[in-house]
C-alpha positions as CSV (number, residue, x, y, z in Angstrom):
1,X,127.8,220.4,17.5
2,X,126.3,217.3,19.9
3,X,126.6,220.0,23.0
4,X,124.9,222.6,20.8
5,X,122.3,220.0,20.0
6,X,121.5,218.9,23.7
7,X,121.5,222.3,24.9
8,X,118.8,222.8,22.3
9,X,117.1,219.6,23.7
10,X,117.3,220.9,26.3
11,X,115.7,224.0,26.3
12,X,112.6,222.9,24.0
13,X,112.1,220.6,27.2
14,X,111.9,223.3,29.8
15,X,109.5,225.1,27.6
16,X,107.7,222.4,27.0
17,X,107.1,222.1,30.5
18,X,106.6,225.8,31.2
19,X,103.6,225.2,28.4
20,X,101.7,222.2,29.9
21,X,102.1,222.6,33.2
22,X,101.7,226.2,33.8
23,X,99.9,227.7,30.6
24,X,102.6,230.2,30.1
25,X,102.4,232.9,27.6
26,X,103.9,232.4,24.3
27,X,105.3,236.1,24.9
28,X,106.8,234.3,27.7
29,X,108.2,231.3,25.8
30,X,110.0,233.8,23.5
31,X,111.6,235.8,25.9
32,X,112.8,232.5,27.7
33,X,114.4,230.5,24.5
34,X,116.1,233.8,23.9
35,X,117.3,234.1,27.1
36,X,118.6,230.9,27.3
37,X,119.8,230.6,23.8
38,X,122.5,233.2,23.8
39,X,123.6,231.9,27.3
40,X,123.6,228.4,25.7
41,X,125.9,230.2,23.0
42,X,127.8,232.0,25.4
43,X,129.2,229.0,27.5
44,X,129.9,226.8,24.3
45,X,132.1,230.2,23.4
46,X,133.6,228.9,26.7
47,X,133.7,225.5,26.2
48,X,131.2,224.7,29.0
49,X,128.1,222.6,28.9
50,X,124.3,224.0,29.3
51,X,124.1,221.7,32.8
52,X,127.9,222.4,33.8
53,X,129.1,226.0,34.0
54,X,131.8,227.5,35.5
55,X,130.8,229.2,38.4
56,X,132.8,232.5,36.8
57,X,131.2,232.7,34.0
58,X,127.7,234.3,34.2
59,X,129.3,237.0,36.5
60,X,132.0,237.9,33.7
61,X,129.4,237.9,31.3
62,X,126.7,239.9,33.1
63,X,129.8,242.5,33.6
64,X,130.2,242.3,29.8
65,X,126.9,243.0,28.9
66,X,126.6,245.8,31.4
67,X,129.7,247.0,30.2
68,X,128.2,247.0,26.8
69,X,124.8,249.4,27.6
70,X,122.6,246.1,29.0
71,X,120.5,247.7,32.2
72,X,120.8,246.5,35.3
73,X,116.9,245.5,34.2
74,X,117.7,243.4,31.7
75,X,120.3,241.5,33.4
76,X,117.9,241.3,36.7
77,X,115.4,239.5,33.7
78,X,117.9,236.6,32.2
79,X,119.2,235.8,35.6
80,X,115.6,235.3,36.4
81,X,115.2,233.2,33.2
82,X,118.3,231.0,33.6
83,X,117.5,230.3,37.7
84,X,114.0,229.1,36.6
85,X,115.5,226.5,33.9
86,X,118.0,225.5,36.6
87,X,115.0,225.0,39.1
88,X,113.2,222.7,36.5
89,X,116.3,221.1,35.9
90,X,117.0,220.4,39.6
91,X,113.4,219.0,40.1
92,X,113.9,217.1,36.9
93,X,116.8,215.5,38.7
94,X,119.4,216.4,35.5
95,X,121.4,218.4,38.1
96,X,122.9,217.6,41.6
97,X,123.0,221.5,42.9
98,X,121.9,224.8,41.7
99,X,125.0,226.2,39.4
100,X,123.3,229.6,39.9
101,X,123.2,230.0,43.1
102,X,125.8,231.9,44.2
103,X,124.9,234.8,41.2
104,X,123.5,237.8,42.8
105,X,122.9,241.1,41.4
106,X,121.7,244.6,42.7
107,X,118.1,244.8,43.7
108,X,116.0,246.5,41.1
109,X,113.0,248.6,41.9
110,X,110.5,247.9,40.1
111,X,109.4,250.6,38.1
112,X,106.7,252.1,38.4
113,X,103.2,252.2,35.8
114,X,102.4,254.9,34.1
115,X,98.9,255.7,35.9
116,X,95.9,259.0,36.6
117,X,94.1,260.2,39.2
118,X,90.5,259.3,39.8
119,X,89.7,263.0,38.2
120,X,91.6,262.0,35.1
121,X,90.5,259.0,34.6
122,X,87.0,260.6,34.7
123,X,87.9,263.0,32.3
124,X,89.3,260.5,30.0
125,X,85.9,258.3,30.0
126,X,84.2,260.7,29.5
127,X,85.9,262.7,26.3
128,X,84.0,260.6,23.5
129,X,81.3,262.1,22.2
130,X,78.6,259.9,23.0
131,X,75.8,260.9,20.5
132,X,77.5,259.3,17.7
133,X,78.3,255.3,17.0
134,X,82.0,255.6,17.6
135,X,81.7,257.8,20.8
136,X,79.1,255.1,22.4
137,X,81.4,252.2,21.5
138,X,84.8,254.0,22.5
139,X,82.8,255.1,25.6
140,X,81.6,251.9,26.7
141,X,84.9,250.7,26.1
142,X,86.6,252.3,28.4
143,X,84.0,252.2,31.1
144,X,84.9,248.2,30.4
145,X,88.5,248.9,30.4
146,X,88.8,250.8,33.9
147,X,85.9,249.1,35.6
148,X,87.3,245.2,35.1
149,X,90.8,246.0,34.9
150,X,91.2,244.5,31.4
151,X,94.6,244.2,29.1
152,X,93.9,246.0,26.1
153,X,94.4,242.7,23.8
154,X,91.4,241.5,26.5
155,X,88.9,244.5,25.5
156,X,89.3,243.8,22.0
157,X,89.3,240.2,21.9
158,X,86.1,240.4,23.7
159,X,82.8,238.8,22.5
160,X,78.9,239.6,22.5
161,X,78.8,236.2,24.4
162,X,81.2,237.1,27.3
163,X,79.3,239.1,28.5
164,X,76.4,238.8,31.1
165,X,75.2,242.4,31.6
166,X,72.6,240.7,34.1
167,X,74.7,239.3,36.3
168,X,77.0,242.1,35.5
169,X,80.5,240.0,34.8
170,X,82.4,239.5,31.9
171,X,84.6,236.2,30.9
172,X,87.7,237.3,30.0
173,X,90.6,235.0,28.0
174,X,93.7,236.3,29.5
175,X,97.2,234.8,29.5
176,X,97.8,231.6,29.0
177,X,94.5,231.3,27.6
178,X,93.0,230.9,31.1
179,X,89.5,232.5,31.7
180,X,88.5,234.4,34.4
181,X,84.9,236.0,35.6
182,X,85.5,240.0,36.1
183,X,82.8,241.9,37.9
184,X,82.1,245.1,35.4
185,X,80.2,247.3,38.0
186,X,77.5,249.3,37.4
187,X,79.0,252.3,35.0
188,X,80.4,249.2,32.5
189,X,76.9,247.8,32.8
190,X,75.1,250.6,32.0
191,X,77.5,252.3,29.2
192,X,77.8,248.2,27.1
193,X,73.7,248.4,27.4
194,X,73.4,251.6,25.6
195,X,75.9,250.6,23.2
196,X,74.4,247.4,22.3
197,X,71.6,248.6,22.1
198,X,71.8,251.9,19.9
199,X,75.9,251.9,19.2
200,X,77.2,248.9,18.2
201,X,74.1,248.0,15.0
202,X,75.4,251.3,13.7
203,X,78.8,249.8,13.4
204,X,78.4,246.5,11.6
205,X,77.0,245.5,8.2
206,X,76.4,241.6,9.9
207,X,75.4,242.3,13.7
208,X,75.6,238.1,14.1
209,X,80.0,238.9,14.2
210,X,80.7,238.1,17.4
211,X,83.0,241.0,17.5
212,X,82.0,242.8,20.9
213,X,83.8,246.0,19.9
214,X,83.8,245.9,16.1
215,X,87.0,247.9,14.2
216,X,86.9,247.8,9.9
217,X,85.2,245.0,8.5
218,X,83.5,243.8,11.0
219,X,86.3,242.5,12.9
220,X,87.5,243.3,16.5
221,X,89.4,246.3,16.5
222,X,93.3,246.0,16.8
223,X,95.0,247.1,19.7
224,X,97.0,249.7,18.2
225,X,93.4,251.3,16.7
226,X,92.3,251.7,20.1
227,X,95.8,252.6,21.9
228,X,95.1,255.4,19.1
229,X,91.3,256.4,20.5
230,X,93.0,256.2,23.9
231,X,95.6,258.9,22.6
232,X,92.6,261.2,21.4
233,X,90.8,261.2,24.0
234,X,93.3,261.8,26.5
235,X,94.0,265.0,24.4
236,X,90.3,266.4,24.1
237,X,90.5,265.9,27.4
238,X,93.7,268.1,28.2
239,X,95.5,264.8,30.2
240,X,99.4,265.6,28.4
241,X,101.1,263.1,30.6
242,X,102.6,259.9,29.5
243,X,100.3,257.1,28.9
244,X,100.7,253.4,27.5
245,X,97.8,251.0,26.5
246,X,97.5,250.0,30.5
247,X,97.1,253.0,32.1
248,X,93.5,252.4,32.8
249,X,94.6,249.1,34.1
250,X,97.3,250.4,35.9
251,X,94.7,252.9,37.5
252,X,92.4,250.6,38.3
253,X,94.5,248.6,40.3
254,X,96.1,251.3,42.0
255,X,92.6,253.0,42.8
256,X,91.3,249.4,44.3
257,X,93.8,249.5,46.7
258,X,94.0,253.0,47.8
259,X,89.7,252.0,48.4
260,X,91.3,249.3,50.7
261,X,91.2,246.3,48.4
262,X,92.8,243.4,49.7
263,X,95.8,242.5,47.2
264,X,95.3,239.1,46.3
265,X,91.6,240.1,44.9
266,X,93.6,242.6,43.4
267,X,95.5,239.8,41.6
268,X,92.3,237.7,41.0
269,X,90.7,240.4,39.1
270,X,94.0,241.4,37.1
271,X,94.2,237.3,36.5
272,X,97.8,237.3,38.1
273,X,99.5,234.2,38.4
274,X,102.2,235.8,40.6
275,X,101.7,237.9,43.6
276,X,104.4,239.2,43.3
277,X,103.5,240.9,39.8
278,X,100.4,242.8,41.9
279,X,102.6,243.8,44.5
280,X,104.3,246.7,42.3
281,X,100.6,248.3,42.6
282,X,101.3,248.6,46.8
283,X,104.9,250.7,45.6
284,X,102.3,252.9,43.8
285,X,100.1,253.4,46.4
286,X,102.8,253.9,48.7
287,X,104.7,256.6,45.9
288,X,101.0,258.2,46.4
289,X,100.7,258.8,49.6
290,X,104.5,259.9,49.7
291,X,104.1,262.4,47.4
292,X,100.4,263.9,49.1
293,X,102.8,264.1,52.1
294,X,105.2,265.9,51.3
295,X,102.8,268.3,49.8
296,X,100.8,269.0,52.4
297,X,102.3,268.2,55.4
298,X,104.2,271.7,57.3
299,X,107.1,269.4,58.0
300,X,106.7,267.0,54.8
């Protein structure tokens, strides 16, 4: 039980230090307990302390787990998880060497975001019907959503007083709850102007709500109401391949860089703490111009 109880101790510290040091995500913070819980569980199955394991034991279970359905993806994501507590443990001067460092598994490709052609994406901005309340607000949007980039949980969380449609920028909370100043170009602009100006009164019983996109009530609309516009829209207008509630964000990151966009303003507007998270947007680019090669090239 005093093993079990350090380990715990242990892993409340690390996350601790993930929390105030580098404002990670509580989405984050879950995933890593859990990672590191069950391999805390695993080696005292074994015996073995959180700081001391046997150098065969995260192979044999990684082969278990594999063995048992796990993806190579998964396993690719609690190695990651359990070399980052070892790291802090290492700086933190609790360990001598890295017990991890031997562990290697396949490179994994990164997958590739579901994402739509400039054409598509013009379609789908423009399928509400923009002479009613609903169709201004969904409109403007998703003229917000493609044009900054934004995480749906961004849009919705957004309020009248981010916005600066003079200086056409918006202050978005992201992860972490860190801010960050997105440019909304000129589309964004004008579409939020006609909405707060003829749209968005139309909507509300109290117009003083800060709610920038309102849902029921008043209150900003969920994510998974407007993952559900998204879904309409993309059917009036006749887009039937997959989408999730980033597409637009996907697209607009891929679109920025087939433009020429430099990838770390890529990451700046995306409010990326890792470059490496931005770079899967240069394997779509590149998937992009594979596939318009092989199309039309005679020898592609």
């Amino acid at each position: 039980m005093r093993d079990h109880d350090d380990a715990g101790q242990l892993i409340d510290a690390f996350l601790d230090a993930l929390w105030l040091e580098q404002g990670v995500s509580d989405h984050t913070l879950v995933a890593y307990r859990r990672d590191l819980a069950a391999w805390a569980e695993r080696l005292a199955v074994c015996g073995e302390a959180l700081l001391a394991p046997a150098p065969a034991t995260l192979p044999a279970w990684l082969d278990e787990r594999r063995e048992a359905g796990y993806r190579l993806r998964s396993n690719a994501r609690l190695l990651s998880s359990l070399r980052r507590f070892y790291r802090w443990a290492l700086e933190q001067g609790r360990l001598a060497h890295d017990p991890l460092a031997e562990v290697r598994l396949p490179r994994v490709r990164p997958a590739l975001p579901d994402t739509l052609e400039e054409a598509e994406v013009v379609r789908l901005i423009e399928a509400p019907d923009v002479t009613t309340d609903l169709g201004l607000r969904d409109r403007a949007m998703l003229e917000v959503l493609y044009g900054a980039g934004l995480r749906v949980s961004e849009l919705v969380g957004l309020t009248t007083d981010a916005v600066n449609l003079r200086q056409g920028v918006v202050r978005v909370r992201g992860k972490g709850d860190k801010d960050r100043l997105v440019p909304l170009g000129e589309e964004a602009v004008e579409w939020l102007s006609r909405y707060l100006r003829a749209g968005r009164g139309g909507l509300m019983a109290d117009i003083t709500r800060p709610a920038l996109f309102p849902g029921r009530g008043d209150r900003p609309m969920t994510r998974q109401a407007f993952w559900y516009r998204i879904k309409a829209h993309a059917l009036a207008a006749g887009i039937d391949r997959p989408l999730s509630p980033h597409t637009l964000r996907h697209a607009f990151a891929t679109h920025l860089l087939n433009h020429g966009a430099n990838l770390r303003v890529v990451q700046l507007l995306l409010g990326h703490s890792d470059l490496s998270t931005t770079q899967i947007y240069t394997h779509v680019a590149q998937a992009r111009l594979e596939a318009l090669h092989a199309d039309h090239h005679p020898r592609g």
